[in-house]
NUTORVEX-934606 format. One line per field, with one value per residue (C-alpha): residue number from 1; residue in one letter; x, y, z. Coordinates in steps of 0.001 Angstrom, whole numbers. Example, Ala and Ser with C-alpha at 12.3 -4.5 7.8 and 13.67 -1.06 7.14 Angstrom:
# NUTORVEX-934606
seq <- c(1, 2)
type <- c(a, s)
c1 <- c(12300, 13670)
c2 <- c(-4500, -1060)
c3 <- c(7800, 7140)
//
This chain:
# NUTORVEX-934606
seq <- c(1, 2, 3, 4, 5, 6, 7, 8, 9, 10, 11, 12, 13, 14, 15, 16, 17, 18, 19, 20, 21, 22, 23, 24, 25, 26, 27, 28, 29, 30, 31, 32, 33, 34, 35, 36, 37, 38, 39, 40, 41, 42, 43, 44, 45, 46, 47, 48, 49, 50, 51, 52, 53, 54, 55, 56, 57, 58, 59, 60, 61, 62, 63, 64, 65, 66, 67, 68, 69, 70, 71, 72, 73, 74, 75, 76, 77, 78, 79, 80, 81, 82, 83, 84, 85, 86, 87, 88, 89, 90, 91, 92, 93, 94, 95, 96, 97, 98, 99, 100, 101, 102, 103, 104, 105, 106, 107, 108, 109, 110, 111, 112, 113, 114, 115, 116, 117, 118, 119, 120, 121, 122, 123, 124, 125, 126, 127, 128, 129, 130, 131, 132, 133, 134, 135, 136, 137, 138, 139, 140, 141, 142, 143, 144, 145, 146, 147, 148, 149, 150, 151, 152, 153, 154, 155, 156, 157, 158, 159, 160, 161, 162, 163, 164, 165, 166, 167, 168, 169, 170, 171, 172, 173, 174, 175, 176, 177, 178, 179, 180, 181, 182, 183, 184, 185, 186, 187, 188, 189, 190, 191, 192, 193, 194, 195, 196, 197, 198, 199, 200, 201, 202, 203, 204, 205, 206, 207, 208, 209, 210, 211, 212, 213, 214, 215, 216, 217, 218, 219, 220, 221, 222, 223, 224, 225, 226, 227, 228, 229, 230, 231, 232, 233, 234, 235, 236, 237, 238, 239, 240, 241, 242, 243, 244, 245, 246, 247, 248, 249, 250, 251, 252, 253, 254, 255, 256, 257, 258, 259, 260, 261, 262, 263, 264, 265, 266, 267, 268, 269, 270, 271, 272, 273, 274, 275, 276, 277, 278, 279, 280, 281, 282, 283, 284, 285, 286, 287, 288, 289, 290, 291, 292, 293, 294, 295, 296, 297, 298, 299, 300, 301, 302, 303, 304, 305, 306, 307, 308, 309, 310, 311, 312, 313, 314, 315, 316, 317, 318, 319, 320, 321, 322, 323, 324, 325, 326, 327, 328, 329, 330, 331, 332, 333, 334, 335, 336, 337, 338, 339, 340, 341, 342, 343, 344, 345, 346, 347, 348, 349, 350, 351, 352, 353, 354, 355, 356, 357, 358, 359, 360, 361, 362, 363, 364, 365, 366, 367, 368, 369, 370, 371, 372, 373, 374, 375, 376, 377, 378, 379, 380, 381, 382, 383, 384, 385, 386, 387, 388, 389, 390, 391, 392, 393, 394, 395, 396, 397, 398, 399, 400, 401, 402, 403, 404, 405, 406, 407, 408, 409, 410, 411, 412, 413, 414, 415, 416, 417, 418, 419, 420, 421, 422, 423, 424, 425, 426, 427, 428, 429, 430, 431, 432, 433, 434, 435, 436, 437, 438, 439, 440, 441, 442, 443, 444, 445, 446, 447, 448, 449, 450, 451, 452, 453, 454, 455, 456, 457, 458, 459, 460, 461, 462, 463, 464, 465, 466, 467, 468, 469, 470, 471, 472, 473, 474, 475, 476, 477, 478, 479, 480, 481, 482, 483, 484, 485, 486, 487, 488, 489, 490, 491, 492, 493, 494, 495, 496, 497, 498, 499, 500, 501, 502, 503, 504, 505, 506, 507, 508, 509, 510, 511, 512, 513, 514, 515, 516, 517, 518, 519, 520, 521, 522, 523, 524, 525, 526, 527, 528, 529, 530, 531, 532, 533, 534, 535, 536, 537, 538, 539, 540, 541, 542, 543, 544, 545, 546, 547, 548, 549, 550, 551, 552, 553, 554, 555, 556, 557, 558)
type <- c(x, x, x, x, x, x, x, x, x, x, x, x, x, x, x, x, x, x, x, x, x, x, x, x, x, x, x, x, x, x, x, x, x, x, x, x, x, x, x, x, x, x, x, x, x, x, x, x, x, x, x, x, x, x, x, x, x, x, x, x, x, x, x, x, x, x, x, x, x, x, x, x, x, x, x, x, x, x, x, x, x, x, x, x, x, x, x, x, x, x, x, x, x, x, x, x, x, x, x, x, x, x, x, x, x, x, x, x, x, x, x, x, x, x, x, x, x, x, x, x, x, x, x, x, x, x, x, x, x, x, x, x, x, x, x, x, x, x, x, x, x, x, x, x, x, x, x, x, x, x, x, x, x, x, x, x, x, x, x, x, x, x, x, x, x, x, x, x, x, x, x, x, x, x, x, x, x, x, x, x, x, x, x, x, x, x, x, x, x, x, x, x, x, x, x, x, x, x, x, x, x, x, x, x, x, x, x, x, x, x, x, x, x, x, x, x, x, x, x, x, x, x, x, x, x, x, x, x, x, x, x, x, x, x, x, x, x, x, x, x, x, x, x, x, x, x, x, x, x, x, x, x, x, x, x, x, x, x, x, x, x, x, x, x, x, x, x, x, x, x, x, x, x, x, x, x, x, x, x, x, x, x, x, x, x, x, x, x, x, x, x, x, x, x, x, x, x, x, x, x, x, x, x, x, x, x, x, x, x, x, x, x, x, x, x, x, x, x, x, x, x, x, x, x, x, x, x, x, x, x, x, x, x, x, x, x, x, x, x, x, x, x, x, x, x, x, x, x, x, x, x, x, x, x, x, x, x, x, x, x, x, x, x, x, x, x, x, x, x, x, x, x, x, x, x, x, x, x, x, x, x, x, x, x, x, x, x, x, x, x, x, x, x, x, x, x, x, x, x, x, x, x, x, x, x, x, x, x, x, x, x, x, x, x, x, x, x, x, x, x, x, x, x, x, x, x, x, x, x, x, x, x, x, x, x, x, x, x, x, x, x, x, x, x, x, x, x, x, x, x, x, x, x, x, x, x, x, x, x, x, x, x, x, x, x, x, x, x, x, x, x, x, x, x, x, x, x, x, x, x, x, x, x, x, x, x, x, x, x, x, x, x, x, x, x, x, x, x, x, x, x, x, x, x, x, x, x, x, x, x, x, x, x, x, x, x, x, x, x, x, x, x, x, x, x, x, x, x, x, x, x, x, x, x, x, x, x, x, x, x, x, x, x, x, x, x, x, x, x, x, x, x, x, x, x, x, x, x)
c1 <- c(211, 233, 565, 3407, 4947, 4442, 5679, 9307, 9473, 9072, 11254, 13656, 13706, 14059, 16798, 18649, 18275, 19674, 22633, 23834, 23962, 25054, 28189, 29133, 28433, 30667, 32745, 32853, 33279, 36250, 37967, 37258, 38845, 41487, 41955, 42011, 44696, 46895, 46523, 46889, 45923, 48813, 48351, 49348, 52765, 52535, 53288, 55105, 57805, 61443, 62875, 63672, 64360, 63728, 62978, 60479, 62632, 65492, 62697, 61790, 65363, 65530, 62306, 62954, 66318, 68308, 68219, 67192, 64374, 60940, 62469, 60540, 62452, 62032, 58585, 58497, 60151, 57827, 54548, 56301, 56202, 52215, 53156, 55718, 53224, 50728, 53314, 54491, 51449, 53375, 56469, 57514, 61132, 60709, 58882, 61371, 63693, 61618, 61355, 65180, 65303, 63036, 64922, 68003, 66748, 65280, 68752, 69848, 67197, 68199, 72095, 71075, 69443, 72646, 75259, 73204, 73458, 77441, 76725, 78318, 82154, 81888, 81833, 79672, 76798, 77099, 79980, 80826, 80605, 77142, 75658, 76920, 75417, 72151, 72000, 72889, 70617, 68078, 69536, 69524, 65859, 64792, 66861, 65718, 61939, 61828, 63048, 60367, 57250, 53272, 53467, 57165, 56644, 53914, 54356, 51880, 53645, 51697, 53855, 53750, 55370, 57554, 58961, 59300, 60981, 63545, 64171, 64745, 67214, 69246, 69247, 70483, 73045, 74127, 74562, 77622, 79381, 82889, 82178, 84044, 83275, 80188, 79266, 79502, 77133, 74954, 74566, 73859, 70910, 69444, 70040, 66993, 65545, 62277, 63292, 63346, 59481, 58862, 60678, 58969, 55441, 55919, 57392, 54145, 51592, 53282, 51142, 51053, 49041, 47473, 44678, 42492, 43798, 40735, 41275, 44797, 43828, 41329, 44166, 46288, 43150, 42323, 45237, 48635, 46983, 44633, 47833, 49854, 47582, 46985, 50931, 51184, 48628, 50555, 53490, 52601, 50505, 54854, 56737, 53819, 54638, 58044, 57648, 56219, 57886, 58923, 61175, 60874, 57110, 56203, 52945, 54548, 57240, 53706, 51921, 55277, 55595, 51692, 52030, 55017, 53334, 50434, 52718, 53930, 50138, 48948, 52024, 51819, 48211, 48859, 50958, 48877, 45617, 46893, 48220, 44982, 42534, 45251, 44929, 41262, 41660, 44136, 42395, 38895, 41099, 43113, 41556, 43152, 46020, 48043, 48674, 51107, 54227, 54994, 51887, 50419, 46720, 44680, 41156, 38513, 36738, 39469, 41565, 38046, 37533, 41588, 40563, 37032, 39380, 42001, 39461, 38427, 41497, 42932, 39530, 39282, 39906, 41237, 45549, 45721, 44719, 43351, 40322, 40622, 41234, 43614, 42265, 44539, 44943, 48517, 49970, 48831, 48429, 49116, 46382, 46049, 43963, 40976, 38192, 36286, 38786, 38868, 35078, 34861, 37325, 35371, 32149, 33537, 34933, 31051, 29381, 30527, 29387, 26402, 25245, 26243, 23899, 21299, 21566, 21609, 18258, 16431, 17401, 16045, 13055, 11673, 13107, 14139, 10651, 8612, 10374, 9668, 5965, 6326, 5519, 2207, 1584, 1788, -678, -2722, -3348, -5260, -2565, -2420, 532, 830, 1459, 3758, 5797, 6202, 6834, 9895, 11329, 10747, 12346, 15410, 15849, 15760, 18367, 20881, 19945, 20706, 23848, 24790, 23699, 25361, 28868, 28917, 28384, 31050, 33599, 33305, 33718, 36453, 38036, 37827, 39735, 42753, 42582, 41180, 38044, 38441, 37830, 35718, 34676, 36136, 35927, 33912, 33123, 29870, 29820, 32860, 31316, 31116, 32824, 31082, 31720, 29946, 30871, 32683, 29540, 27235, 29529, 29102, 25137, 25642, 28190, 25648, 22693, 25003, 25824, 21576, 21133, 23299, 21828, 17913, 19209, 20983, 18514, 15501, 17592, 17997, 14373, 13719, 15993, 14234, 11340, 11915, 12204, 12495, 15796, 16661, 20356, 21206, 18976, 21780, 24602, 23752, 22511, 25972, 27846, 26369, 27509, 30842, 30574, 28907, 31951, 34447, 33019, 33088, 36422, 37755, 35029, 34046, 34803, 33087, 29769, 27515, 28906, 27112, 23814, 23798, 21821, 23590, 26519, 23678, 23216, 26040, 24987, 28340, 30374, 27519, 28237, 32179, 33119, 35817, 37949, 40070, 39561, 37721, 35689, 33482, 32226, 34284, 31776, 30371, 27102, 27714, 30342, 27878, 24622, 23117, 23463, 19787, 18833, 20745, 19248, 15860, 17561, 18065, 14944, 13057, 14769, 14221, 10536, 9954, 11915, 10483, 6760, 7129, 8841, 5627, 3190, 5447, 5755, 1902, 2025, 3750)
c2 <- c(94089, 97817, 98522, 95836, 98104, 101016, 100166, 98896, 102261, 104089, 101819, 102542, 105787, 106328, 104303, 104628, 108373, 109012, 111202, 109093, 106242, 108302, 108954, 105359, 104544, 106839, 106088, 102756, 103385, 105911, 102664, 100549, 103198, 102967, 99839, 99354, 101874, 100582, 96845, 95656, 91841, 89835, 88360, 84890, 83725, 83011, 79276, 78662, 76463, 77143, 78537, 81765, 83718, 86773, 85370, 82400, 80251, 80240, 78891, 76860, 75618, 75281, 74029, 70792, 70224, 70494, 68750, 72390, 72037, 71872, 71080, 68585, 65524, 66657, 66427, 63313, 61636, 63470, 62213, 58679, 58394, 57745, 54838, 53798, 54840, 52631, 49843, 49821, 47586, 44597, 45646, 42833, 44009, 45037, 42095, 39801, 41984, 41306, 37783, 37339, 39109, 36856, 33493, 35475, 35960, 32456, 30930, 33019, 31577, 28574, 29273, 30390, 27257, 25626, 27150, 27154, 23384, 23523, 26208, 28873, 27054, 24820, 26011, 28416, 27021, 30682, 33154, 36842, 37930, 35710, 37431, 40854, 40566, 39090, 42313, 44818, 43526, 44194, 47919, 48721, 47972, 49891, 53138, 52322, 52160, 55176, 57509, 56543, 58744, 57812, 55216, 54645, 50665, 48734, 47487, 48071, 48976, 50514, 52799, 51236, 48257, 49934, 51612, 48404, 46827, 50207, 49503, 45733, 46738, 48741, 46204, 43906, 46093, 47470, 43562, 42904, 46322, 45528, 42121, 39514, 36243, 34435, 32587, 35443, 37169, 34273, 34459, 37767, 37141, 34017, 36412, 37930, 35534, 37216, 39779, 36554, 36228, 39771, 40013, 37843, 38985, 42312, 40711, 38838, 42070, 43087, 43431, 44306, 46707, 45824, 47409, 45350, 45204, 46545, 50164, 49664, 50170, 52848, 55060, 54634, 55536, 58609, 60072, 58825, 58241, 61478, 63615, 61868, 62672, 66131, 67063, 65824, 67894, 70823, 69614, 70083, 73687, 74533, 73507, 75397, 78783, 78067, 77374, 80616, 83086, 86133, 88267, 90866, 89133, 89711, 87647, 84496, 84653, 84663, 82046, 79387, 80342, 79194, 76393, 75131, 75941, 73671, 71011, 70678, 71453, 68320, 66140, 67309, 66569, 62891, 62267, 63742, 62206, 58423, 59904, 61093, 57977, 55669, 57561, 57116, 53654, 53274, 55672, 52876, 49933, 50383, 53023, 56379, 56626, 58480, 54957, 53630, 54420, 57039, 58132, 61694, 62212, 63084, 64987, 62766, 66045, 68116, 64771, 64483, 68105, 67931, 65229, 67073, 69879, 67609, 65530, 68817, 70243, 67266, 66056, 70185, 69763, 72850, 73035, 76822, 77227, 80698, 80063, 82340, 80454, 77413, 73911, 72178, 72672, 71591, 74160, 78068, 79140, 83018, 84860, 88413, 90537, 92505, 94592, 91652, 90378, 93667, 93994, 89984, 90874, 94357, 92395, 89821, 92250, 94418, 91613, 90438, 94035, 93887, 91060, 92846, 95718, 92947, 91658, 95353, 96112, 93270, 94065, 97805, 96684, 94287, 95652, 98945, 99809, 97189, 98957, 102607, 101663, 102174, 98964, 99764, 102621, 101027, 98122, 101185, 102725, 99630, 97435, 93676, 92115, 90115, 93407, 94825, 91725, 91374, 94910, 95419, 92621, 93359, 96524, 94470, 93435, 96647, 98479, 95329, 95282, 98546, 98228, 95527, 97019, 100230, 99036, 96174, 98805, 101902, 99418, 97731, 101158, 101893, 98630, 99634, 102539, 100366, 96492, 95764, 94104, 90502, 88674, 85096, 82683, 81790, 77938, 77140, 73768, 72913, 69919, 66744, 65407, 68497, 71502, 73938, 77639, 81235, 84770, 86928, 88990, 86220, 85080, 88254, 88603, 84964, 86417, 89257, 86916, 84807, 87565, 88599, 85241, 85285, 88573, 86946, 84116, 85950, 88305, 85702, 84526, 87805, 88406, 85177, 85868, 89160, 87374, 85356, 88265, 91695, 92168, 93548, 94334, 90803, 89385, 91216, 90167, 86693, 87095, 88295, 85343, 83191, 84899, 84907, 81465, 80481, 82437, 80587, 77372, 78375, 78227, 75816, 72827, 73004, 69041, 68011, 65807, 67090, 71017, 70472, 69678, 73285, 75520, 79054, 77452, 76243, 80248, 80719, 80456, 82015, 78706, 76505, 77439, 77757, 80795, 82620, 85645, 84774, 81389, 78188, 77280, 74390, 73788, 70344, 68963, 65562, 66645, 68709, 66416, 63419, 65863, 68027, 72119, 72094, 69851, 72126, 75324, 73332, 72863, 75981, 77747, 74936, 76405, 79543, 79659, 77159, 79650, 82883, 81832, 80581, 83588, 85694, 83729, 84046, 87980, 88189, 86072, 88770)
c3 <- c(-34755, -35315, -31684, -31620, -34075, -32455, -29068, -30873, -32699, -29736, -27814, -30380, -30477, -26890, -27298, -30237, -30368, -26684, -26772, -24146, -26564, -29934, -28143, -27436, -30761, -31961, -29674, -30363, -33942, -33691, -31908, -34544, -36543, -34396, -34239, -38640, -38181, -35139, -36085, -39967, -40047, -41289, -44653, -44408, -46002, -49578, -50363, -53067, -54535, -53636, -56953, -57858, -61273, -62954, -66218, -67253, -69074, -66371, -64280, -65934, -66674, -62809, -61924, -64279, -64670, -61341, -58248, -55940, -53240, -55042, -58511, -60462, -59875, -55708, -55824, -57985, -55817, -52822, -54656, -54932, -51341, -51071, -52593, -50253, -47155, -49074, -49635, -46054, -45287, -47496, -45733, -43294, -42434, -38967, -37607, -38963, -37119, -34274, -34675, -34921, -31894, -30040, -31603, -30260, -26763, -26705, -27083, -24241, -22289, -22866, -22479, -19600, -17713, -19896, -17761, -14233, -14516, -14433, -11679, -14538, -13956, -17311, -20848, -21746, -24127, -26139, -26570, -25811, -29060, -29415, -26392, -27579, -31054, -29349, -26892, -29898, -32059, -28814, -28900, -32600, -32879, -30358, -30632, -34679, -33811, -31569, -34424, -36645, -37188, -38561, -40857, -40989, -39658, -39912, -36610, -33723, -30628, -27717, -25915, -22067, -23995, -25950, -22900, -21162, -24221, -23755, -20246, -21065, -23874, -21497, -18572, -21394, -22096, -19008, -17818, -20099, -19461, -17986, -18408, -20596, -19387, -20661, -17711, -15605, -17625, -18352, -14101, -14041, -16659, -14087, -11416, -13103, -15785, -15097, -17844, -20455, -20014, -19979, -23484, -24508, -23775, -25024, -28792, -28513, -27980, -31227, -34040, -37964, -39452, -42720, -44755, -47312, -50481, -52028, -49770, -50386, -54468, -54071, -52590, -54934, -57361, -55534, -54502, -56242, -59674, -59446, -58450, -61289, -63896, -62405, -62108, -65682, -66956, -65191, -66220, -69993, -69573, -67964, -71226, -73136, -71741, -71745, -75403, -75957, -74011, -74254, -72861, -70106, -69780, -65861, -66489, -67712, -65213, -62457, -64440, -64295, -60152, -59817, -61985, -60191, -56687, -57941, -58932, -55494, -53758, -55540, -54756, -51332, -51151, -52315, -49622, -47023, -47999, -47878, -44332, -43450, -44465, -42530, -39200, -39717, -40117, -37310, -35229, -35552, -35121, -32224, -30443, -29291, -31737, -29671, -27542, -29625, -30305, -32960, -33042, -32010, -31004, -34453, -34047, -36357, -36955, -38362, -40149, -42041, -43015, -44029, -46405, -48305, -48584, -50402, -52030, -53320, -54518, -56279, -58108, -59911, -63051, -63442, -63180, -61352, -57747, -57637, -54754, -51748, -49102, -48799, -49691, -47691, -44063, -44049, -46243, -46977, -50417, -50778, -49165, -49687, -46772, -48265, -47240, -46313, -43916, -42105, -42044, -40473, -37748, -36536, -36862, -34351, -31984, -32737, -32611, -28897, -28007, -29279, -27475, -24255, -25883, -26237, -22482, -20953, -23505, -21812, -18411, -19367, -21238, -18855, -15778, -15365, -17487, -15178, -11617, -12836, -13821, -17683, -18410, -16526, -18342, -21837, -20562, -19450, -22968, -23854, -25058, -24230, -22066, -25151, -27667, -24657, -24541, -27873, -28877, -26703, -27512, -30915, -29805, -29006, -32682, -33945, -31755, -32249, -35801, -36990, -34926, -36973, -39916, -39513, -38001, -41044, -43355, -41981, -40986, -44923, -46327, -44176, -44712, -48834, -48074, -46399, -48387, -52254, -52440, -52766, -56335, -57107, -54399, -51177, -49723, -46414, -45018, -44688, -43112, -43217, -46146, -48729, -49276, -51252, -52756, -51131, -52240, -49558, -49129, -48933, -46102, -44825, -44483, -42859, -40051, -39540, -39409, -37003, -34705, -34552, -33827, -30751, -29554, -29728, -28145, -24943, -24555, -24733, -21785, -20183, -20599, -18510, -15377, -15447, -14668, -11810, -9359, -9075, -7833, -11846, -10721, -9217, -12391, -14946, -13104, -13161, -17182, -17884, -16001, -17529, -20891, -19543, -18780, -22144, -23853, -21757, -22809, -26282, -26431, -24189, -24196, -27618, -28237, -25084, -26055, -22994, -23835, -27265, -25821, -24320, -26442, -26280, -28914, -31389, -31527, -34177, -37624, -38765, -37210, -38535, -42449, -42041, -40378, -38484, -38825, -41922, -42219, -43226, -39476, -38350, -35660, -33855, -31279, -31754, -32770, -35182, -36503, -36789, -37331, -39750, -39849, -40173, -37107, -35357, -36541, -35732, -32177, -31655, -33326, -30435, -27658, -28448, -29185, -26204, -24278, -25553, -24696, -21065, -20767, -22244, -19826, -17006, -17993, -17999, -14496, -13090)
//
């Protein structure tokens, strides 16, 4: 081992102490000074209730007694409807509607084959105004039903149908424009009776939505009656300090504004959570939810983490949100930048370059050093192909490391010098089922760890195509596309299944325990969604290690 050693140091040295490489360091660094100085992250909007006063009791004189956006009796009455989105399910309104339309239409069926019998001279077997209220009735619902949004109808409409039920409606329509005799119109309608059974078949693909009664009460446990209690509770800590108040106090006036933003995060959350649990629902039942009408696609991944998050927030105990990060996906509490925020977004941008560092050190280890005959000269001086192997690649780590290390470490003390240093805990998601708490610099030894992760893996990689011939240049080239390509993927196929059998994304830790530049991350491909962060740790540690010694036998081959 002590010749493993001493082949990284020197490695290292060579390296790490090249002028050549000093000045892009620095030079790198002076842009990230640049960059802290040219480009101030944007602290996110602070969320808060819409009430404003300079004093705490006038708030509070606002906040409960008038009728102003965000006032007590507006969020009441906001929190009240989870229980109409729960109630809709008992709601049987619009199919009656659509029922009486279909008893409507069926009588102009029949009208119809009436009056074809007198060849459309006798009397009409319905009126004008009968077939006018029939085809309005036709019209109402469906310029009604395309207004309405998730959850406003319990009725199941898939959109094909819908839009053939809208083109029926305004052939309906259009037949008794300029028209005021029945028969006449009644003709026009046999003309094309075929639009009678298509009517009919889409009113019968119709369907309600219902959920059990027994789901239908544990919502209203865990999310109407949780919030109740919880706005209550806050509700009571309000007329407290508004009890007590004094004049000219700036801190009360801070502690009503949070109190009354909390208030309307928890009502808020009520509503969204029964929202988010019946897409779910929906979303198994029918299939894509984006099918039927009303509907937008939802992403199971992200509704699920939506709901830990608000699971979260509403079971605390505690009446004041103060965490770091925003519970709720929906809404932003106030979020203040800090030193740690500054030092995440240079590690990304540091971290990307290092990797690059990490490919070109492989290509120079194993082969620049291997076409120049160094590598020849080290197994010369009685060291194993083993100890050389090992050694540079050890080698490898070090370099990227103490990059790491030492841009982490300048960039945090120059972010001190621009942002405050952030207070408590923040929130990341650690898989859909828990959400747990992790200090800012904890998070930050986990993005580091993250980004050496990434560098062993490409590099391991690198150190591979090296290997399978000695044209080195072509052998970079193609190690860096398929970085490039890797990257690309990253970001564009993320929530493809086959893309998450690839092993270069199981190389970041940092997206594994919840990270991102400035806010809660997780990683959304099916795996990982239905897996276990450790699995895929073990998946990647496998391909690594597997990779790494055919690599080391196919190094010695050579």
């Amino acid at each position: 081992m002590r010749k493993v050693f001493k082949i990284a140091s020197y490695d290292f040295k060579r390296i790490m102490l090249n002028p050549i490489t000093i000045i892009f360091l620095v030079v790198v660094l002076a842009l990230c000074f640049i960059v802290g100085l040219a480009y101030k992250i944007p602290a996110t909007p602070q969320y808060s209730t819409q009430i404003t006063a300079d004093a705490t009791v006038d708030f509070f004189t606002a906040f409960d007694k008038t009728e102003i956006d965000d006032s007590k009796s507006k969020l009441d009455a906001l929190l009240k409807q989870t229980l109409n989105y729960i109630d809709l399910n008992s709601n049987s309104k619009d199919k009656d509607t659509l029922n009486d339309i279909k008893k409507n239409f069926e009588t102009l069926q029949s009208a119809t084959e009436g009056a074809k019998a007198t060849q459309f001279t006798g009397t009409a077997p319905v009126t004008y105004n009968e077939i006018l209220y029939y085809t309005n009735n036709l019209k109402t619902f469906v310029e009604e039903f395309e207004q309405k949004k998730d959850f406003e109808t319990n009725l199941i409409i898939n959109k094909k149908d819908f839009e053939q039920l809208k083109e029926l409606s305004k052939y309906f329509s259009g037949a008794i424009e300029n028209k005021t005799n029945a028969n006449k119109i009644l003709e026009e309608f046999y003309n094309s009776k075929d639009n009678f059974t298509k009517i009919f078949e889409t009113i019968n693909k119709v369907e309600i939505w219902n959920v059990a009664e027994e789901e239908i009460n544990t919502l209203k446990e865990t999310y109407y009656n949780t919030a109740l209690l919880k706005t209550e509770k806050i509700y009571q800590k309000m007329v407290e300090i508004n009890s007590n108040a004094t004049a000219g106090n700036s801190e009360d006036l801070e502690e009503m504004k949070s109190l009354a933003t909390n208030y309307k995060l928890t009502c808020e959350s009520a509503k969204y959570g029964v929202i988010y649990e019946f897409r779910l629902v929906l979303e198994n039942h029918y299939g894509k939810v984006n099918n039927i009408q009303g509907y937008d696609e939802i992403y199971k991944e992200e509704t699920r983490v939506a709901l830990t998050k608000i699971n979260h927030f509403l079971q605390d105990e505690s009446i004041y949100y103060t965490q770091y990060q925003s519970a709720l996906n929906f809404n932003i509490a106030s979020y203040k930048v800090s030193s740690f925020d500054y030092t995440y977004f240079m590690l990304s941008i540091v971290g990307f370059l290092t990797i690059l560092f990490g490919i070109f050190l492989a290509y120079k280890f194993f082969g620049l050093d291997r076409k120049h005959g160094k590598i020849d000269i080290l197994i010369s001086q009685n060291a194993t192909f083993n100890q050389v192997f090992a050694g540079q690649f050890l080698a490898i780590f070090y370099c990227t490391s103490f990059c790491i290390a030492s841009f982490t470490l300048i960039n945090f003390i120059w972010g001190a010098l621009m942002y405050s240093f952030l207070p408590g805990t923040m929130i990341a998601v650690f898989n859909l089922d828990t959400i747990y708490f992790i200090s800012p610099f904890v998070f930050l030894l986990i993005k580091m760890l993250g980004i050496q992760l990434q560098v062993v893996f490409y590099s391991t990689i690198t150190i591979f195509i090296m290997n399978l011939s000695r044209k080195f240049e072509l052998n970079l080239a193609i190690a860096l596309l398929l970085f490039a390509v890797a990257t690309i993927c990253n970001i564009f196929l993320n929530n493809i299944f086959v893309y998450c059998l690839l092993p270069f994304i199981h190389s970041d830790l940092t997206s594994f325990l919840g990270g991102g530049i400035m806010q809660a991350g997780f990683l959304q491909t099916p795996l990982y969604a239905s897996g276990n962060f450790f699995i895929s740790l073990a998946y990647y540690s496998v391909v690594v290690i597997s990779l790494y010694t055919f690599t080391k036998q196919l190094f010695k081959k050579n």
